[in-house]
C-alpha positions as CSV (number, residue, x, y, z in Angstrom):
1,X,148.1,96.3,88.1
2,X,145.0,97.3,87.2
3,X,144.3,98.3,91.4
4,X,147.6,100.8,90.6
5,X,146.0,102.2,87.2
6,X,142.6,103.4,89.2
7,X,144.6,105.2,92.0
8,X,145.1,108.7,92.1
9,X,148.9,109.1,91.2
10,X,151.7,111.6,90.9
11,X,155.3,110.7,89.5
12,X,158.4,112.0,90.7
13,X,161.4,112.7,88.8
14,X,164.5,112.7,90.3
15,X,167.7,114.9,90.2
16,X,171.2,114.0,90.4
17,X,173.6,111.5,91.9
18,X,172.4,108.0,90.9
19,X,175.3,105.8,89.3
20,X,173.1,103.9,86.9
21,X,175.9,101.5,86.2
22,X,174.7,99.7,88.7
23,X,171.2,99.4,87.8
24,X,171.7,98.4,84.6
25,X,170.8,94.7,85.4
26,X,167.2,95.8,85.9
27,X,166.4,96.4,82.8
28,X,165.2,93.8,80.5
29,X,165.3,93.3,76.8
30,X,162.6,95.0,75.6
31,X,164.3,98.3,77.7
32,X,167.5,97.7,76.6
33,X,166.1,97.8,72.9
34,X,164.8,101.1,74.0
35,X,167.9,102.1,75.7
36,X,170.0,101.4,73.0
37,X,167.9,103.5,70.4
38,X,168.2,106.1,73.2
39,X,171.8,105.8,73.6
40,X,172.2,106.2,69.7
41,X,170.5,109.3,69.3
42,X,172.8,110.5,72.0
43,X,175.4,109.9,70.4
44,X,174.3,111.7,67.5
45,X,172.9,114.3,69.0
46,X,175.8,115.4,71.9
47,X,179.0,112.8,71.0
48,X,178.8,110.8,73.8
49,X,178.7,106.7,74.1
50,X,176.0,106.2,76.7
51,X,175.8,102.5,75.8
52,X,179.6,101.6,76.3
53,X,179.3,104.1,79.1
54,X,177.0,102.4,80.9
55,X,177.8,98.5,80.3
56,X,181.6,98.0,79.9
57,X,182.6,101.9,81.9
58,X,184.0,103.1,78.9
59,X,185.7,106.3,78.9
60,X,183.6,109.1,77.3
61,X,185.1,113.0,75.9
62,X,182.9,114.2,79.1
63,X,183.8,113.8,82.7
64,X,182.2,110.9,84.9
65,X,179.6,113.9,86.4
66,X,177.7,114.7,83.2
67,X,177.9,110.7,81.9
68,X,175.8,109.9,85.0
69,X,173.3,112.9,84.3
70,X,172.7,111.6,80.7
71,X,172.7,108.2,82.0
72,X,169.7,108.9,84.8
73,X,167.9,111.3,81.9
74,X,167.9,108.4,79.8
75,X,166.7,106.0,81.7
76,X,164.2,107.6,83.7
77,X,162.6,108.3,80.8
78,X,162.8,104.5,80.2
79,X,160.8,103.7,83.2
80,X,158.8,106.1,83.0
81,X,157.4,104.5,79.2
82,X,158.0,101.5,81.2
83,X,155.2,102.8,83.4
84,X,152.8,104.1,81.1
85,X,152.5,100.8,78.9
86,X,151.6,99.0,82.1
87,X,148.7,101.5,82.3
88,X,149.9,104.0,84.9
89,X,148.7,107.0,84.5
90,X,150.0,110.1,86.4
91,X,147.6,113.0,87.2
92,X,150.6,115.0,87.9
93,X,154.5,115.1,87.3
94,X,156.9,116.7,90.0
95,X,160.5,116.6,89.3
96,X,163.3,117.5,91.5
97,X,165.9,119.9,90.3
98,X,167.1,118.1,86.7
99,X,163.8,116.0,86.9
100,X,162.6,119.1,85.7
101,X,163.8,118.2,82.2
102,X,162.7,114.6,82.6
103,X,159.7,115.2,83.4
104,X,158.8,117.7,80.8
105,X,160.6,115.2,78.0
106,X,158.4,112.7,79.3
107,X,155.4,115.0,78.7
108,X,156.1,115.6,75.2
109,X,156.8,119.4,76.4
110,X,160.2,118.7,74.5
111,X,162.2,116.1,72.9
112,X,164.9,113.7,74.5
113,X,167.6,115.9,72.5
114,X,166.1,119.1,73.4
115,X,166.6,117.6,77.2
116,X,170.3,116.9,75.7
117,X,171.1,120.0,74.6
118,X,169.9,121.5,77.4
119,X,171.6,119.2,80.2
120,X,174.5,119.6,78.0
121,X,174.1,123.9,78.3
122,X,173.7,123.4,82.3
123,X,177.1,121.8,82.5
124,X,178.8,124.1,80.1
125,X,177.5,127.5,80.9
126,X,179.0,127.9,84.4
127,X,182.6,126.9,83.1
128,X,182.4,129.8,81.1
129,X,181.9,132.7,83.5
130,X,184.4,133.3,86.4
131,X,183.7,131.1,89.6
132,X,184.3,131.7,93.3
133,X,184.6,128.2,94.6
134,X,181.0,126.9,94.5
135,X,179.9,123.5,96.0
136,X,176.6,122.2,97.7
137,X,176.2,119.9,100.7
138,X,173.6,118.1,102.5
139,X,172.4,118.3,106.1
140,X,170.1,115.5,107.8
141,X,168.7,115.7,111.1
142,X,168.2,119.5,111.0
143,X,165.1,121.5,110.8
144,X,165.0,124.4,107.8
145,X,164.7,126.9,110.7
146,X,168.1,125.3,112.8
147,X,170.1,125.2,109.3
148,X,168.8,128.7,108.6
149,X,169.7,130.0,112.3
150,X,173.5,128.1,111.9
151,X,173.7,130.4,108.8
152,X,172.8,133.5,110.8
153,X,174.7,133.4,113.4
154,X,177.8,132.6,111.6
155,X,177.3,135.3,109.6
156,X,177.2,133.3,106.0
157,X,174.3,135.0,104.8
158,X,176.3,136.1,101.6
159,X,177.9,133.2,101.3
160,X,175.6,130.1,101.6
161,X,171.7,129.7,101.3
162,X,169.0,127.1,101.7
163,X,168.9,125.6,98.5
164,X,166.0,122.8,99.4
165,X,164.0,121.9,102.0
166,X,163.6,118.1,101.2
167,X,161.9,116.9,104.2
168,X,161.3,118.3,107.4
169,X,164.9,117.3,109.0
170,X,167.1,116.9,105.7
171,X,168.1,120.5,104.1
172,X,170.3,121.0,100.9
173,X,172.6,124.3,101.0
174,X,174.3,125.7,98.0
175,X,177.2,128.2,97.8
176,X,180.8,129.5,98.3
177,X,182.5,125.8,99.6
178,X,184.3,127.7,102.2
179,X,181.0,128.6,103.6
180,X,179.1,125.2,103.0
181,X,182.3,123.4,104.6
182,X,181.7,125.9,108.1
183,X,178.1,125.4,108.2
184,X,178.3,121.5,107.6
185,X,181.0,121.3,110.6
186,X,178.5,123.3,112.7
187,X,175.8,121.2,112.3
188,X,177.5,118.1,112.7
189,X,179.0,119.5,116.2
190,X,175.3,120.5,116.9
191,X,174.6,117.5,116.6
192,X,173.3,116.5,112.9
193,X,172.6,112.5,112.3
194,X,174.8,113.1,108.3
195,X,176.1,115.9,106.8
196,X,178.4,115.5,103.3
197,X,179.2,117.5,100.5
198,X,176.8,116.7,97.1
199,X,179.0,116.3,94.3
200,X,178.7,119.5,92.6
201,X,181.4,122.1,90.9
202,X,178.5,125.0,91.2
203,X,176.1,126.7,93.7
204,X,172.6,125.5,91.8
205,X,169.7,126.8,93.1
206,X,170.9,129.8,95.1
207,X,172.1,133.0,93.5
208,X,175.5,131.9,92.6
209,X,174.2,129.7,89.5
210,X,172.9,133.1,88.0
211,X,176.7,134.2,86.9
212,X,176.5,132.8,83.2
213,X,172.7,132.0,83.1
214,X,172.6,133.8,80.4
215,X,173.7,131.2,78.0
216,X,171.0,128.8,79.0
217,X,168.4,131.4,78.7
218,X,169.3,132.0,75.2
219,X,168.8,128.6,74.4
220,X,165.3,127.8,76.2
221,X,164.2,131.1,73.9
222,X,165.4,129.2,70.6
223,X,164.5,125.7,71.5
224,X,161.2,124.0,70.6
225,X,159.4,123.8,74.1
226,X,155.6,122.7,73.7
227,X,152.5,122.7,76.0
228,X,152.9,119.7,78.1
229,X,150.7,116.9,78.2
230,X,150.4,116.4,81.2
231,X,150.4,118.8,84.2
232,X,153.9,120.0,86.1
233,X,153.7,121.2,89.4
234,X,156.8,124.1,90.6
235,X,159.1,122.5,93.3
236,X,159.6,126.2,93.9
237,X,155.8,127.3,94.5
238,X,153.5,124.5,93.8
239,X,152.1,126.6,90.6
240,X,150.4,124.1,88.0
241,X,152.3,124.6,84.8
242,X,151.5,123.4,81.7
243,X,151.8,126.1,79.0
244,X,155.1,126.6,76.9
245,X,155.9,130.0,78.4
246,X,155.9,129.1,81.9
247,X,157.2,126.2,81.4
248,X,160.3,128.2,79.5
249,X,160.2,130.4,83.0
250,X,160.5,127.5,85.0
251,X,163.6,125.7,83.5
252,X,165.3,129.3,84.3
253,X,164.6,129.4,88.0
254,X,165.4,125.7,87.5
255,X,169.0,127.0,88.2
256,X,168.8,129.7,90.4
257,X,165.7,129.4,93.0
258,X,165.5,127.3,96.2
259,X,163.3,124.5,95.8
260,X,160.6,123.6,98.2
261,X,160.3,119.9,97.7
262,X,158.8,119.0,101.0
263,X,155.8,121.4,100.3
264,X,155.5,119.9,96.7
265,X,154.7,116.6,98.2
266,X,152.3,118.2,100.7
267,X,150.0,119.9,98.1
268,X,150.1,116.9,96.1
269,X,148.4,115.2,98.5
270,X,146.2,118.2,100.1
271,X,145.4,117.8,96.2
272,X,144.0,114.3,96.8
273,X,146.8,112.3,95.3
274,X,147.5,109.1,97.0
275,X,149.8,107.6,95.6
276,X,153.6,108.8,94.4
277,X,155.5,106.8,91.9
278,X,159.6,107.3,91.5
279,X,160.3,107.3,87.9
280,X,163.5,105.7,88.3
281,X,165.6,102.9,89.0
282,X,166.2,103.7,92.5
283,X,164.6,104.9,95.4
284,X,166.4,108.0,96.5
285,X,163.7,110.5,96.1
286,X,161.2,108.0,97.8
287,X,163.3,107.8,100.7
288,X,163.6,111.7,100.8
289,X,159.8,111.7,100.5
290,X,157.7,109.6,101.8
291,X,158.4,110.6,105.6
292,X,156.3,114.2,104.4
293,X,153.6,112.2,103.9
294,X,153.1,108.9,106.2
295,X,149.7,108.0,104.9
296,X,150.0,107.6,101.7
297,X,151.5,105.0,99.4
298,X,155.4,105.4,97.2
299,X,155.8,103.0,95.4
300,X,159.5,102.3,93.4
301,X,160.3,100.6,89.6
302,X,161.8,97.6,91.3
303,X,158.3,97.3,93.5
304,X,156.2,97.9,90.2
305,X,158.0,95.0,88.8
306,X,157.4,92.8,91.5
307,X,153.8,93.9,91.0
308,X,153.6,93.3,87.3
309,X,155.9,90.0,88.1
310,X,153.5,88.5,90.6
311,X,150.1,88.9,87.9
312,X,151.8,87.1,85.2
């Protein structure tokens, strides 16, 4: 471990659509100590019964959708502690969409329930403004310019946009479903290796997600958000953040601005880092990106363990 603690790392904080349920086995008992003092402030701070949630399925007063966004919150910020106490220490955090809020809870930028209240906001605040049928969808095996061109010529412009450029050949969209259901069905007959629709009521960021915003932005203006600790980079434009302000501007765009995750990676490592760490339980963002950046090592919390496993 102590090879891992000299590198030269970023961590990466993933968004949404994990079902930790299934992870739960990987944690042992000092994390589920940790998870269960977790769990209880969440239920004193938002109502809901991670815990039960989470180990016997237990029906909650939310819907299965924002139980698994508290669930990966939550633990993610587990393993990231988890990482920290083995003597990991990132030079930078990059978080995709709602790793935006992990990341900055795990940099003492904000509290875990000032990441609850605000995850809670984010799934409240578009129920309350009239919708047009929003949804997002995935496309691999299409370039940003192909996806951008099937948009075009359909003449979808006003109804779907590039929400995120993952890698080079797998592109997020975000819109009108009407619109994301004709541009998926054109890029699978032009010959796309997956498309699907991502589980998603609303249209975050494009546009769309702006109709209500105004709820959330009230609430980053009376929450307590602090200088982080350690440095954030944008997924929108590779800024360094680390000061409250801009770190209040960037939970906004959070919602409403296409993210540019593959050129995220590719600064980070134009920036010298060589190694990127998943704070998670998974590997999903791994997966999405470690093709953007061949030579250099990703490493997941189930290889970690192995790691700290194999020195004991």
């Amino acid at each position: 471990m102590q090879a891992l603690s000299d590198k030269r790392c970023a961590f990466l904080f993933q968004g949404v659509g994990d079902e930790y349920q299934e992870f739960s086995h990987l944690l042992d008992e000092k994390q589920k100590e940790s998870l269960n003092s977790y769990c209880s402030r969440a239920n004193k701070e938002i109502g809901l019964d991670l815990w039960n949630y989470l180990f016997h399925s237990a029906a909650t007063k939310h819907d299965k959708m924002f139980n698994d966004w508290i669930a990966i919150y939550t633990c993610d910020c587990i393993a990231y502690n988890t990482y920290i106490e083995l003597g990991i220490r990132p030079e930078l955090l990059l978080g995709y969409s709602m790793g935006l809020i992990t990341e900055m809870t795990c940099a003492k930028s904000i509290s875990y329930e000032t990441g609850l209240q605000m995850l809670l906001t984010i799934y409240e605040y578009p129920k309350l403004a009239a919708r047009k049928g929003e949804g997002m969808g995935a496309i691999v095996g299409k370039t940003y310019r192909q996806v951008d061109e099937i948009i075009h010529k359909n003449n979808l412009q006003s109804h779907v946009m590039i929400a995120s450029e993952n890698n080079g050949e797998c592109i997020v969209i975000s819109g009108l479903k009407s619109g994301i259901s004709q541009v998926l069905k054109v890029a699978e007959n032009e010959g796309a290796i997956k498309v699907m629709e991502i589980n998603s009521p609303y249209a975050f960021h494009s546009p769309f997600a702006a109709n209500g915003i105004e709820r959330f932005a009230d609430l980053m203006e009376k929450l307590q958000v602090l200088d982080s600790t350690t440095p954030i980079m944008s997924a929108f434009n590779q800024d360094i953040l680390q000061h409250t302000l801009e770190l209040k501007k960037e939970l906004v765009k959070n919602m409403t601005s296409p993210m540019q995750w593959k050129d995220g990676i590719l600064k980070l490592s134009d920036l010298g880092i060589d190694t990127f760490i998943e704070v998670s339980l998974g590997d999903s963002i791994t997966k999405m990106s470690r093709i953007i950046s061949i030579d250099n090592d990703f490493l997941t919390y189930k290889k970690i363990s192995r790691l700290k496993t194999s020195q004991c």
